[in-house]
Backbone as CSV, one residue per row, in Angstrom:
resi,resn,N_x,N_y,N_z,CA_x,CA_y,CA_z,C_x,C_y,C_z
1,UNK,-35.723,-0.378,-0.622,-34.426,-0.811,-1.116,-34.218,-2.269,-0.700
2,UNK,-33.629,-3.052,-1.659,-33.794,-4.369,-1.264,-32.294,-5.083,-0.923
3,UNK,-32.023,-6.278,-0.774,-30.784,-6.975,-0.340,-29.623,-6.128,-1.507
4,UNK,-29.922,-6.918,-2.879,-29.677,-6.795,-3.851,-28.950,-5.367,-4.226
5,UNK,-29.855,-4.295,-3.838,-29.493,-2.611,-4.136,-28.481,-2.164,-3.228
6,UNK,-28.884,-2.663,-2.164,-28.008,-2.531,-1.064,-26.355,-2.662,-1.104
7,UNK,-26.331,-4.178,-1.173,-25.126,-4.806,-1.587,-24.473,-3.795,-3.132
8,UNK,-25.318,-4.207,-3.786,-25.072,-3.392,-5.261,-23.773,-1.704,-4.534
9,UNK,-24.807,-0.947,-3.875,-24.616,0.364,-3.505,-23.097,0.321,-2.305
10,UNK,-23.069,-1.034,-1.838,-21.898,-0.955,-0.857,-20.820,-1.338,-1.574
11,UNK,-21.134,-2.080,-2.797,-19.623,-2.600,-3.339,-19.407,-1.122,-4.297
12,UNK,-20.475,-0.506,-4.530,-20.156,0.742,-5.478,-19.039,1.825,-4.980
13,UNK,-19.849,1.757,-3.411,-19.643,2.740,-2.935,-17.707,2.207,-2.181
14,UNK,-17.147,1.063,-2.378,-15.772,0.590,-1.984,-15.249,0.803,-2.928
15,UNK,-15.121,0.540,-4.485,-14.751,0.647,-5.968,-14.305,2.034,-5.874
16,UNK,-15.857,3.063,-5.362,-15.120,4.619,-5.585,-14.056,4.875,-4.558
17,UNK,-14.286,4.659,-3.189,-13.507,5.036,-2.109,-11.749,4.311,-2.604
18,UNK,-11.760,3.096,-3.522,-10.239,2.537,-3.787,-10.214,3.434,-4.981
19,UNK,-10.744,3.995,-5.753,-10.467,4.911,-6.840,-10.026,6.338,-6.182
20,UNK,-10.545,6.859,-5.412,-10.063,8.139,-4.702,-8.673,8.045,-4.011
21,UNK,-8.918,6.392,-3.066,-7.369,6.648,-2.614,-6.265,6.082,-3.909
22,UNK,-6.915,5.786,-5.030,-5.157,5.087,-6.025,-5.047,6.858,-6.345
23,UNK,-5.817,7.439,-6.306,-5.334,9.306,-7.173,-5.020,9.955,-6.036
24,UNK,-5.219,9.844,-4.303,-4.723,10.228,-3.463,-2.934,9.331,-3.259
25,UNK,-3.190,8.426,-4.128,-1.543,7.743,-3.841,-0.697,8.520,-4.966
26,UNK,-1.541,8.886,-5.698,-0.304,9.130,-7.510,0.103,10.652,-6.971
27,UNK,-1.394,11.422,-5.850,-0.477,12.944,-5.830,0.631,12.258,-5.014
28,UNK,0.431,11.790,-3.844,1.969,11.742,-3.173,3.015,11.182,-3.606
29,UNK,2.975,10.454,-4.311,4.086,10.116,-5.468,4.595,10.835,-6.214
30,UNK,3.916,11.758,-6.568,4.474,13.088,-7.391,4.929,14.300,-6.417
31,UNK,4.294,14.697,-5.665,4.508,15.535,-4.908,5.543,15.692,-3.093
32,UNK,5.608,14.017,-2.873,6.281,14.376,-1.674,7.842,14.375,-2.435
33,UNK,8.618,14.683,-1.232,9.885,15.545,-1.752,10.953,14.458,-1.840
34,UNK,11.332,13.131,-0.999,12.131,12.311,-1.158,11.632,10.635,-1.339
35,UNK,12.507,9.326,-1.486,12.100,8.480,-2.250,11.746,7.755,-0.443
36,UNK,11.758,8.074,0.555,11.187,7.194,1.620,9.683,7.792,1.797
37,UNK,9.080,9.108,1.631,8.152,9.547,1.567,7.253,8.910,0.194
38,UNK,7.807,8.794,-0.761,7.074,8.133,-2.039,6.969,7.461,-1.820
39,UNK,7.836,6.260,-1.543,7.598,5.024,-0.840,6.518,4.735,-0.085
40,UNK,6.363,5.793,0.682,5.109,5.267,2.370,4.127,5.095,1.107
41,UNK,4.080,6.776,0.426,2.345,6.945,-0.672,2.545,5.818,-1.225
42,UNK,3.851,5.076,-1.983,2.990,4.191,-3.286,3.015,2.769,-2.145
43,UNK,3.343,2.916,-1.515,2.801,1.074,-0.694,1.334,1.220,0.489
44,UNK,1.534,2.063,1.058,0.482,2.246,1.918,-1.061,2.796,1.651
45,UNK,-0.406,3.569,1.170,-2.860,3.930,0.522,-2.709,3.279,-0.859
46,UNK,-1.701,2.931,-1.922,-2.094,1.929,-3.306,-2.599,0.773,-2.619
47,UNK,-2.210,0.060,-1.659,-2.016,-1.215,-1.355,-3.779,-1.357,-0.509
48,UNK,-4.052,-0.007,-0.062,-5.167,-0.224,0.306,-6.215,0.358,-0.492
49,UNK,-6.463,0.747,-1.248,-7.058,1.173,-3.107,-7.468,-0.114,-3.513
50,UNK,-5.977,-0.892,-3.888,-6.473,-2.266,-4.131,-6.758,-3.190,-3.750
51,UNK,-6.989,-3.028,-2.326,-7.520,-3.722,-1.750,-9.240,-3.488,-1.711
52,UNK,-9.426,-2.265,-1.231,-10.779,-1.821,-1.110,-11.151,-2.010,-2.942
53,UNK,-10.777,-1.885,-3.469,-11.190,-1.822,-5.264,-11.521,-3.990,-5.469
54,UNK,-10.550,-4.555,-5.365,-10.971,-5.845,-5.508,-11.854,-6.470,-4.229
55,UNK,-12.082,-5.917,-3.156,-13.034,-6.075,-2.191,-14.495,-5.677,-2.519
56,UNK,-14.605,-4.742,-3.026,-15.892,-4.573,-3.940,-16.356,-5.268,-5.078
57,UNK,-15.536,-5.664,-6.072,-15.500,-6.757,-6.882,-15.985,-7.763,-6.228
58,UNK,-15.407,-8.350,-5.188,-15.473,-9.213,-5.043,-17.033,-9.373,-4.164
59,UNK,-17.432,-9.024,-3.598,-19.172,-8.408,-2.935,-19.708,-8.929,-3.805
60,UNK,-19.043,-7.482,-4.905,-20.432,-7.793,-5.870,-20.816,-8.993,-6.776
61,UNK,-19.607,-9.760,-6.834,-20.132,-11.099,-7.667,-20.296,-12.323,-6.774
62,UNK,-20.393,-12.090,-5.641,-20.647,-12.912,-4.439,-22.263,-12.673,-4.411
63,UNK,-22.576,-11.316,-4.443,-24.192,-11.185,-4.060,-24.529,-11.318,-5.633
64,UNK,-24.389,-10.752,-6.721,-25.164,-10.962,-7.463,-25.333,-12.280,-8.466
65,UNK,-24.054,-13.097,-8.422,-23.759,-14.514,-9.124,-23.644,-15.957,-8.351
66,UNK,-23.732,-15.196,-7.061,-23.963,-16.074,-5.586,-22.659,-17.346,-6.147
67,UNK,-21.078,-16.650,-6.174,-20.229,-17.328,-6.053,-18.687,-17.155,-5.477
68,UNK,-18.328,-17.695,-5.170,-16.752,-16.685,-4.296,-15.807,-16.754,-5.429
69,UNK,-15.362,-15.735,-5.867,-14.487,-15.728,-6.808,-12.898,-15.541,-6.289
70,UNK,-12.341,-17.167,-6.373,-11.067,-17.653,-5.353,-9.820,-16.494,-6.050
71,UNK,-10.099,-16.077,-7.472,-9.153,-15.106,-7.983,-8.752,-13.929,-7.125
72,UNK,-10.218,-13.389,-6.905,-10.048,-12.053,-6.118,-9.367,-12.303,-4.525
73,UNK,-9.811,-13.563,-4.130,-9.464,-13.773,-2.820,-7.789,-13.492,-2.309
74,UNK,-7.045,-14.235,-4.077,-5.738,-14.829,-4.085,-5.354,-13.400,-3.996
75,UNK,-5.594,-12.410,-5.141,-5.065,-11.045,-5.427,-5.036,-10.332,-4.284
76,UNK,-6.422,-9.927,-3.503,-6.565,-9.296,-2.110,-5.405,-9.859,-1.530
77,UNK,-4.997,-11.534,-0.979,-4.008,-11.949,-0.644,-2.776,-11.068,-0.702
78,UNK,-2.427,-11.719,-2.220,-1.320,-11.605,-2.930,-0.935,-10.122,-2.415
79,UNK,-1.635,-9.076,-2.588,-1.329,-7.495,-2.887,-1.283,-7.282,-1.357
80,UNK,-2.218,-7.868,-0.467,-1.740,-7.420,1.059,-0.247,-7.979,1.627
81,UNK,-0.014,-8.908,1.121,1.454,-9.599,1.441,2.956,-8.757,0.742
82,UNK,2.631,-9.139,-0.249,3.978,-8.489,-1.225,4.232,-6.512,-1.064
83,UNK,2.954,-6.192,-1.142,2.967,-4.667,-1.802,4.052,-4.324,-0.518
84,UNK,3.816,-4.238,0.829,4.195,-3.576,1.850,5.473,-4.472,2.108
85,UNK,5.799,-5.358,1.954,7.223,-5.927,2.038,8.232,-5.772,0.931
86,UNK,7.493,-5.412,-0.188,8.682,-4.918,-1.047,8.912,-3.241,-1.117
87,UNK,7.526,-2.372,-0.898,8.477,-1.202,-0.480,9.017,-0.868,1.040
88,UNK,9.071,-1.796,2.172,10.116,-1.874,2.964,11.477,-2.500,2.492
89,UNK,11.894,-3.477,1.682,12.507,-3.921,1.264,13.388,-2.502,0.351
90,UNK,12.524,-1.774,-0.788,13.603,-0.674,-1.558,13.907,0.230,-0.725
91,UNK,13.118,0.669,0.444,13.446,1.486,0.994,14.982,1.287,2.445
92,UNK,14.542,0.163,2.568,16.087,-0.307,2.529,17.101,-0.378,2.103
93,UNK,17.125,-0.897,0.940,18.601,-0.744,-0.211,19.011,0.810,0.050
94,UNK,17.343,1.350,-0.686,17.849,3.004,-0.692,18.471,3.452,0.733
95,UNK,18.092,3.387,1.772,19.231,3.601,3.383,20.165,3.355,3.232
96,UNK,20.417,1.798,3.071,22.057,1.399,3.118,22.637,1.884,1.506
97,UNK,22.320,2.438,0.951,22.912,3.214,-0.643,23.208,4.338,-0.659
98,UNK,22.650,4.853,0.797,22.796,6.380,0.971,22.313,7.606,0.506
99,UNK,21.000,6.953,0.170,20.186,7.915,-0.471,20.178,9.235,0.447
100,UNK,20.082,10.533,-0.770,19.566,11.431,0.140,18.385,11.783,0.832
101,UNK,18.137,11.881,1.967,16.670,12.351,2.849,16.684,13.930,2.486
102,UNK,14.957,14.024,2.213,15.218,15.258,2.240,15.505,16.506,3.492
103,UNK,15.252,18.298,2.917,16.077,18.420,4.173,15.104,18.974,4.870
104,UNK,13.886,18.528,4.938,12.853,18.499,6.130,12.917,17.713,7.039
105,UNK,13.694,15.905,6.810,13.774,15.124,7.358,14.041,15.491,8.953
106,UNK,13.585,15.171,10.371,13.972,15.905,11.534,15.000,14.870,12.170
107,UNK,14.710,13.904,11.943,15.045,12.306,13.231,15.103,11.485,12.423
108,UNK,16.776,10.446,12.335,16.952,9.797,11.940,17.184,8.421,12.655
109,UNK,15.958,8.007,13.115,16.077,6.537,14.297,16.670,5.687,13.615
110,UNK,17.188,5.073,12.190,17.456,4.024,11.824,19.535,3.834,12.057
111,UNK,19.895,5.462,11.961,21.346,5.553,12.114,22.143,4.893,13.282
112,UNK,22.097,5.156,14.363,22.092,4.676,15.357,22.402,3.080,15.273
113,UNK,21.429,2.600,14.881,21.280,1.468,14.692,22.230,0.577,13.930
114,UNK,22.139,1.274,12.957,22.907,0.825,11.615,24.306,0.891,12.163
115,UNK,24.736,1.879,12.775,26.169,2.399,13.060,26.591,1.549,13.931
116,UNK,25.659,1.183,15.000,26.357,-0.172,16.097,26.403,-1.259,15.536
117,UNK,25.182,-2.061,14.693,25.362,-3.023,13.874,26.688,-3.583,13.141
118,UNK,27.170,-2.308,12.186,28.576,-2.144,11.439,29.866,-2.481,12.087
119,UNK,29.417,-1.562,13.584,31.028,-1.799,14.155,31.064,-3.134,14.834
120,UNK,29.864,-4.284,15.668,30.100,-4.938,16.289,30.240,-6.169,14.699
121,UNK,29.841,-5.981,13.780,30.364,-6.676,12.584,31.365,-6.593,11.957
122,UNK,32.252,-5.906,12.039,33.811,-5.115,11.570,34.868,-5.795,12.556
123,UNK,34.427,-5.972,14.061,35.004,-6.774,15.365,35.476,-8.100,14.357
């Protein structure tokens, strides 16, 4: 097996592993029960899907066209920055909007918080 197959077989083998986790993100999106749980699935394993998915891309036209393709670099960027700050960001609104948690939820650490915040701002 040579450089070439090698490389070939490791970017293959990242492409499938970000394809398994984007269909391990869509069940929990469908299936967990409230919108802070959907939230974790669609920012946390999508965000790393596409990461591992354009990380293989990007291998492979590094080893086989022997060039860095600054696109993929920007996107890997781009998608590690934004993805996880904007679903902390909705999942915020949704807190202070009063979304319902579901009723598995056990511990609510953010209340507390929120509740002293309010009153020393109301002062």
């Amino acid at each position: 097996m040579n450089v070439s197959a090698t490389v070939e077989f490791i970017t293959a083998l990242l492409i499938l592993i970000g394809s398994i986790m984007s269909v391990i993100s869509a069940i929990g999106i469908i299936r967990f029960p409230d919108v802070y749980t959907r939230s974790h699935a669609a920012t946390k394993s999508s965000t790393l899907a596409v990461l591992l998915t354009l990380l293989g891309a990007f291998l492979y036209f590094w080893a086989s066209e022997s060039r860095i393709s600054v696109r993929l670099l920007l996107g890997i960027l781009f998608v590690f920055t934004t993805a996880p700050v904007a679903g902390h960001l909705i999942i915020r609104a949704a807190y202070r909007a009063h979304v319902k948690k579901s009723d598995i939820t056990i511990e609510d650490e953010l209340e507390g918080v929120l509740q002293e915040k309010e009153k020393t701002s109301s002062k």
